[in-house]
C-alpha angles and dihedrals in degrees: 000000000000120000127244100239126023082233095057088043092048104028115230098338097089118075119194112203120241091219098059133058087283093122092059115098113245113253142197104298103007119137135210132236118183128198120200106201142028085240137119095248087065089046092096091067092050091052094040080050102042094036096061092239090137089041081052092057089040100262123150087207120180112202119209142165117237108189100229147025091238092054093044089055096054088048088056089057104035079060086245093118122026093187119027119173099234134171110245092251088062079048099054094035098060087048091048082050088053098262130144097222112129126177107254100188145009125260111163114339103187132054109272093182126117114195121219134183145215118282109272090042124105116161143041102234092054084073089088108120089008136115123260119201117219127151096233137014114227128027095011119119086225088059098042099033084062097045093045081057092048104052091043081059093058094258131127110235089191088059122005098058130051113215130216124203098219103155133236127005099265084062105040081050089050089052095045087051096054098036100248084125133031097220154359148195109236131182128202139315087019085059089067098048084057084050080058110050083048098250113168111250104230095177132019110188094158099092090030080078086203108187108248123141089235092168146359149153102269132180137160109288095222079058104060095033086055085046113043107150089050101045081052099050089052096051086045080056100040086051089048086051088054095053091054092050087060107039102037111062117173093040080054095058088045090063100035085058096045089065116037089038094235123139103169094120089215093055087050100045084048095059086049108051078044091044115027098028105025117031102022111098111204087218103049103202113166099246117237088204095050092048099051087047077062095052097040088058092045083054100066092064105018112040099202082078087065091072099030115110116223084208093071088053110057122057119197096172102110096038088049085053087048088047097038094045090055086247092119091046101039087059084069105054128092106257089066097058 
């Protein structure tokens, strides 16, 4: 039988955000959509929440934080979580693994980080012997968007670089400030709080628009092929969410600032213009391309990437029904406004 709460189910590794429905006992025929990080790539699933897109397709949907992609997975297989928004190395690890989690639909497919380093620091390549903030080491965008920097600059990221596990981005910004590291990855809007402590930018890959399946909407794949209609009906809800995000402003901005407490009107405005106008696809589809960029970069240090098929992890099906039914098009006449 289920549990009542993800905390209860994985000890103390869930952990179910005050701000969102977590208190609410789960009930028949509630699911359960899980966020991995306080950051603007995970903003899509708080406005599609917050928004009633999955009420709209008739979802009971819980929203809850699980700190990492390695615990969300577990909670997928353990049946705890049916949807969890993971990065597509979370994704690739758990298959290599022998996992059935696939990627159902497209977040954000390429790195959206810009690195910046302590004052005093200029240049990439003077990293070399230096500290390097993330807020995990392993399967975390803010481990693997540095390292993917670091080695186009001509580094090693195994040996020429020492990492920190800090935390969020609020604290690793707060370390590089005070010089207790050397340098971050940071996506918008915090970038734009570094810009403003005048802290050099060492990397820009944002407009490098460089192809990597940094996020996405995952589940088993024996659980959404043994529950088709109502896979369907949440990626109808997630793409509605979508549309809201980007045709309701201000309500947007509410939410993005709910969650991640800022109130700076500019920050806000700035996650936004990246997230909602710029990276969102209205037709979400999991990009091929983004997810064997992944697998190209797991294969320089863990061979079993070298054979794995980025086909057989990701799974269109439901957002080509949505596509192929109107649904996705229809959100953006007129008359659903």
């Amino acid at each position: 039988m289920r549990s009542t709460t993800l905390v209860a189910g994985l000890a103390a590794s869930l952990v179910v955000a005050g701000l969102v429905a977590g208190s609410r006992p789960a009930g028949a025929g509630e699911i359960i959509l899980g966020f991995s990080a306080i950051v603007g790539n995970q903003s899509a699933s708080w406005v599609a929440y917050e928004s009633k897109s999955f009420e709209q397709q008739g979802l009971k949907v819980r929203l809850v934080y699980i700190q990492s992609g390695a615990v969300s997975s577990a909670a997928m297989l353990a049946g705890e979580a049916e949807f969890v928004l993971q990065s597509g190395p979370a994704v690739a690890l758990s298959n290599l693994g022998g996992a059935d989690i696939v990627m159902i639909l497209g977040v954000t497919d390429r790195f959206i980080y810009q690195i910046y380093g302590a004052k005093g620091i200029r240049r990439v390549e003077e990293l070399k012997g230096k500290i390097v903030a993330v807020q995990r080491i392993g399967a975390d965008m803010s481990y693997i968007g540095p390292r993917y920097a670091l080695r186009q600059a001509g580094l090693d990221p195994d040996r020429d670089v020492v990492y920190r596990a800090i935390g969020a981005q609020g604290a690793r910004l707060a370390a590089l400030q005070t010089g207790q590291v050397h340098a971050t990855a940071l996506a918008p809007p915090v970038n734009l709080q570094a810009r403003k402590l005048g802290l050099p930018l060492l990397v820009d890959m944002i407009p490098l628009k460089i192809e990597y399946f940094m996020n996405g909407v995952a589940a088993r794949k024996s659980y959404v092929e043994a529950h088709p209609e109502l896979t369907l009906r949440f990626v109808k809800g997630f793409a509605a969410g979508i549309h809201f995000y980007k045709t309701r402003r201000e309500a947007s901005l509410e939410i993005i600032g709910k969650y991640m407490r800022i109130r700076d009107q500019e920050v806000l405005e700035e996650a936004y213009r990246i997230y909602a106008q710029e990276l969102l696809a209205r037709k979400p589809y999991p990009s091929v391309k983004a997810m064997q960029a992944v697998l190209d970069d797991l294969a320089q240090s863990d061979p079993r990437a070298r054979t794995a098929r980025a086909e057989e992890l990701v799974h269109d099906r439901f957002v080509r029904e949505a596509d192929r039914s109107g649904f996705l098009d229809a959100l953006y006449q007129p008359s659903s406004r």
